[in-house]
C-alpha positions in Angstrom: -80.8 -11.8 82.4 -84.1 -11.6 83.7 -86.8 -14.1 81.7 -90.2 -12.4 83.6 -91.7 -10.1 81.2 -94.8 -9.8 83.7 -95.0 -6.2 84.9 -96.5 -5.7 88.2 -99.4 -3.4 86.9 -100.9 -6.2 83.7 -100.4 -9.2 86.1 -103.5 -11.6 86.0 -104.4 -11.2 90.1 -103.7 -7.4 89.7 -106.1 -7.5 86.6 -108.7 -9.3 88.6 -108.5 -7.3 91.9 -109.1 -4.3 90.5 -111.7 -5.9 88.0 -113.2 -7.5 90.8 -113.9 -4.3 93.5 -114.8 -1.9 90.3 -117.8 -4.3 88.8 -118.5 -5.1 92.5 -119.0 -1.5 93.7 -120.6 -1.0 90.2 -123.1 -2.7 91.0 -123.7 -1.5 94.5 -122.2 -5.1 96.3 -120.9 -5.2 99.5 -118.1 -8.1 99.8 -120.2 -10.0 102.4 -123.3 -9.8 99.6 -120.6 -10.8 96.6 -119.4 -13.4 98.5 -122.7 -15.0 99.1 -123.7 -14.7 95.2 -120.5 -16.5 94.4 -120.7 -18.6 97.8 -117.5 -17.6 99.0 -116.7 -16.3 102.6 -116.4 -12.3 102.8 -112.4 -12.8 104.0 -111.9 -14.4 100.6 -113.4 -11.9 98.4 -111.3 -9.0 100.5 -108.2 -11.4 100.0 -108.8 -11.4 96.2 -109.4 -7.5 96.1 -105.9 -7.2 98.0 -104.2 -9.4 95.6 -103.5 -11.6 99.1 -104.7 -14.2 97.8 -104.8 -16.4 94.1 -108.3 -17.5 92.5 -109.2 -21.0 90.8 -110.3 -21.1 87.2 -113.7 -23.1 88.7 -113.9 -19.5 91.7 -113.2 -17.4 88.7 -116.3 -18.2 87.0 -118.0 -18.3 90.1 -117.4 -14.4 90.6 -118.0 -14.3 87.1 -121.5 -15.6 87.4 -122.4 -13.7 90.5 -121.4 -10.0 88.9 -123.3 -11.9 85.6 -120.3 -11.0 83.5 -117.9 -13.2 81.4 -114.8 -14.6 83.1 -112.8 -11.9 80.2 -114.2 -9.1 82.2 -112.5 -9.7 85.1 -108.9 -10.3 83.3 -109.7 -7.2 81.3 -107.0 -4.8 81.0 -106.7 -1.7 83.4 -105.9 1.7 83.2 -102.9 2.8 84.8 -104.5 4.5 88.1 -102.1 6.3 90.7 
């Protein structure tokens, strides 16, 4: 019997990639210009939209800061989309 009750869809680095590239291209970013607001390197922030790649609580709220959102936005349920 299987214990993970974490569905592929409402995983935490699912939540945030698709959090992540929506409030980016919301507000007109490119990754290389998200990256420097959150002073990552542009591979990283492309990792993090692919869900190739885990985030840090301390690089959470770095993103956070850049898109000036709260860290909640960006763990923030999503819709379904396919």
């Amino acid at each position: 019997m299987s214990t993970n009750t974490v569905s592929i869809p409402t995983a935490a680095r699912t939540r945030i990639a698709i959090n992540l590239k929506r409030l980016r291209t919301e507000r007109g970013l490119s990754q290389e210009r998200m990256a420097e607001l959150a002073d990552f390197h542009r591979t990283y922030v492309s990792q993090l939209e692919r869900c190739v790649t885990n985030i840090s609580i301390d690089g959470l709220e770095r993103i956070a800061q850049a898109l000036e959102v709260d860290v909640i936005d960006l763990l923030a349920p999503v819709s379904d989309v396919g």
